[in-house]
C-alpha positions in Angstrom: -24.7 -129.4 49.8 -21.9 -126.6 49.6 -22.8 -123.4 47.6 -20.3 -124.3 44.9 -21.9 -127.8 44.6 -25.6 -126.2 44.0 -24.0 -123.8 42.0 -22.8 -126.4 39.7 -26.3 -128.5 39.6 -28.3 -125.2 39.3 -25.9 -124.5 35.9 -25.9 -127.7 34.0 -29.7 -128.8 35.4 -30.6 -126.0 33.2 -28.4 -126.5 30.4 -29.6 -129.8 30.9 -33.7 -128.5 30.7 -32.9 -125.9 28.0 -31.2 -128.8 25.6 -34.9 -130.1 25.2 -36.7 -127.2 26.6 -38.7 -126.6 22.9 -38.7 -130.2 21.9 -42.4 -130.8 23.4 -43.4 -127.8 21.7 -41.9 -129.0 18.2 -43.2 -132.4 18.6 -46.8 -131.3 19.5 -46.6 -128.9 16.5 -45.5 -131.7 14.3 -48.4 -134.3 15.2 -50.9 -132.1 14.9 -49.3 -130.0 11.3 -51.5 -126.4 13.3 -49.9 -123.7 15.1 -53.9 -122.9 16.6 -52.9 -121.1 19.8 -48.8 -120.6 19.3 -48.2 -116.7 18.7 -45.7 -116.1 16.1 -45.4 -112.9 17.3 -44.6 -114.0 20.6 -41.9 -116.4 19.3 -39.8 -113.6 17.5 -39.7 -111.1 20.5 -38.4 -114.5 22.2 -35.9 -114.9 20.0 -34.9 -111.4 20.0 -34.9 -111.5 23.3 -31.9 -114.5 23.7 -30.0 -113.2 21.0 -29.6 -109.4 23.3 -29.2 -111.3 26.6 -26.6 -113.8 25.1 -24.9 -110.7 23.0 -24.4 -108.9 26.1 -23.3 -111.7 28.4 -20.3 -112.9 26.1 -19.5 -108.9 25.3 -18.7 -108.1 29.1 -16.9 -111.5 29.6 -19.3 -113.8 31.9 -18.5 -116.6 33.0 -19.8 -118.9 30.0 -21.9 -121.3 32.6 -24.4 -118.3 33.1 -25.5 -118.8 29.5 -24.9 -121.7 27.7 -27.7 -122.3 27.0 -28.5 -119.2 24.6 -26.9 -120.7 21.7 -28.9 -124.0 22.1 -32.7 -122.2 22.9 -31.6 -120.0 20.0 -31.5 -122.8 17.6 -34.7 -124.5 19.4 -36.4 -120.9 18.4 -35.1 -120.8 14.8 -36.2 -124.4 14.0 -39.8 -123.7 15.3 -40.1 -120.6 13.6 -39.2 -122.6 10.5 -42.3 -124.9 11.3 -44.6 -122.4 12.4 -43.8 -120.4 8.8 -44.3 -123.7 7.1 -47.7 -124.7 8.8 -49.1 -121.2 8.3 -47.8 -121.3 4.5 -45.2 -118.5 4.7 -41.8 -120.5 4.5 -40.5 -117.6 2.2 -40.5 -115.3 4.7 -37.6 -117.2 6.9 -35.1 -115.3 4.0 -36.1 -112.4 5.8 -36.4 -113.0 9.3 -32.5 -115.0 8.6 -31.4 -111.7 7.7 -32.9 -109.3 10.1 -31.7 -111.4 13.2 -28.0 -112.2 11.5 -27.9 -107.9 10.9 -29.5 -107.1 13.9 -26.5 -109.4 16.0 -23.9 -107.8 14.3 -24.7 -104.1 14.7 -25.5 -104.9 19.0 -21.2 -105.1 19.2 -20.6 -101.9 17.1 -20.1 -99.7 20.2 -20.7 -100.2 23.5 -24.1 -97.6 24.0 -25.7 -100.1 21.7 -25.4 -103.2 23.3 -26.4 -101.3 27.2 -29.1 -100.0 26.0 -30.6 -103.1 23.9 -29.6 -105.0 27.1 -32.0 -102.2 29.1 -34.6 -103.1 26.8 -33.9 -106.5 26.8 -36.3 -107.3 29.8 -39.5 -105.5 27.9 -38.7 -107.3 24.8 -38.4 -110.8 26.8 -41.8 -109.6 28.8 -43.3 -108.4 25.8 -43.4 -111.8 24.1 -44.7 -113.2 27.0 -47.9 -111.1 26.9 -48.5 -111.3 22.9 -48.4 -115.1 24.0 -50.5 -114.6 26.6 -52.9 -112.5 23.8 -52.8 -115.0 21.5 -54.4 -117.3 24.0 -57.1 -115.3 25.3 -58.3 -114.5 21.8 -58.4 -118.2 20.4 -59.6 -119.6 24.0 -57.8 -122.8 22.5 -54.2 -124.2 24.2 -54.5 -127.4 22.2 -51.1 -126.9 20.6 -49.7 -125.3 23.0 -46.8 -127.3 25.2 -47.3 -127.1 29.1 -44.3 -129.1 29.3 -41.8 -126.5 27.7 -43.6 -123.6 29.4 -43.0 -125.3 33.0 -39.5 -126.1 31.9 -38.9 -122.9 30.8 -40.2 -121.4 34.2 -37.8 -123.7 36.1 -34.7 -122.6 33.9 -35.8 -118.8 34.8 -36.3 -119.9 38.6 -32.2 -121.6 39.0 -30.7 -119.0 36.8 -32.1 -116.0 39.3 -30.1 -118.3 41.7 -26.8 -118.6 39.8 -26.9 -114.7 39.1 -26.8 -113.9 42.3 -23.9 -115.8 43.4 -21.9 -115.2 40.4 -22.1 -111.5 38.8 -24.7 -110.1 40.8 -26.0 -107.7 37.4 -29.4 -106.5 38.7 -30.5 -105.9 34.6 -30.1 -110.0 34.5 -31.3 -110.6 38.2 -34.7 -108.4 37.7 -34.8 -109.8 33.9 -35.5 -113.6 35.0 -37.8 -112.3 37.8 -39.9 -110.8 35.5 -39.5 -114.0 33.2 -40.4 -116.2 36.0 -43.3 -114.7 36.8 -44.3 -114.3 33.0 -43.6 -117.9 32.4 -45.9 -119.1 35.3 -48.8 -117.2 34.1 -48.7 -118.4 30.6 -48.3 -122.2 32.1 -50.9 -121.8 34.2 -53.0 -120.1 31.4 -52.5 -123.2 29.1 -53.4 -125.8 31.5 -56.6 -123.6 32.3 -57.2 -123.7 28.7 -56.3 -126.9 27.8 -58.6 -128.1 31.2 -61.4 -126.6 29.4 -60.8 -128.3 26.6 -60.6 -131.8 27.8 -64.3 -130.6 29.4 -65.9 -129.4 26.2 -64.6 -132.7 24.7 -66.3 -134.6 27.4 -69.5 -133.0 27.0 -69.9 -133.5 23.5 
């Protein structure tokens, strides 16, 4: 296969993936009407996280392939943060969180300073997530709502887009950005199948 032909499959594969990417995680949230081990913490940094990296990408002019899929993972986010304020009882609050993302997009293109150094920050924002995740699971010992599917998609979209940045623009902030992600990705998959393992035991048991 010639580089342009996995250069093309490694871009719409994960368009493709991050199209449904949160859907398990919606789905498991909706049969079950708990959000026991899903941090909501965790899911704002996230979506602070895509809005930066998506910001800055269109701002210096990439080539749109490299992130496509922001705009759909954004709107995955947004509706389960709607269902995670609804199951905890806190719907009011999307008002809020609607206006704090919608200002906080608009002021990242007032001059350029803002949107470099949000984009510097970008990766500990994205990693930050990761860990309150991570915390959130540790502390309830319970994955049971929890989707290993969309975490092991999510690790795969990280794994081809450190690929397609490096034969396209070459920006070490995005390069080490989805290293990090990969890695943080993994470790929560592999955290919620431990979890969820232990789980199915303790049900055995009883």
């Amino acid at each position: 296969m010639s580089a342009d032909a996995l250069l093309h499959v490694a871009n719409f594969s994960t368009l493709f993936v991050c199209m449904v990417l949160k859907f398990p995680q919606i789905f498991v949230l909706m049969r079950a009407k708990s959000t026991a081990g899903v941090s909501l913490h965790s899911l704002l940094l996230e979506l602070l996280g895509f809005i930066v990296f998506m910001t800055y990408q269109m701002y210096y002019d990439y080539p749109p392939p490299t992130y496509l899929e922001y705009p759909i993972l954004i709107a995955q986010d947004a509706f389960l943060l709607l269902l995670i304020l609804h199951y905890n009882g806190s719907l009011r609050q999307s008002l809020f969180y609607i206006l704090l993302f919608v200002g906080g997009w608009r002021l990242l293109t007032v001059e350029k300073w803002i949107i470099d150094l949000a984009m510097s920050l970008c990766t500990f924002i994205s990693a930050a997530s990761k860990f309150v995740q991570l915390q959130c699971l540790w502390r309830s010992k319970d994955a049971g709502q929890v989707s290993a599917l969309s975490w092991g998609m999510a690790t795969y979209t990280c794994m081809a887009r450190i690929y397609t940045t490096t034969v396209t623009t070459g920006d070490m902030q995005v390069l080490v950005r989805f290293v990090v992600m990969t890695l943080l990705n993994m470790w929560v998959l592999l955290t919620v199948l431990y979890y969820q393992r232990q789980g199915s035991r303790t049900k055995k048991e009883d």
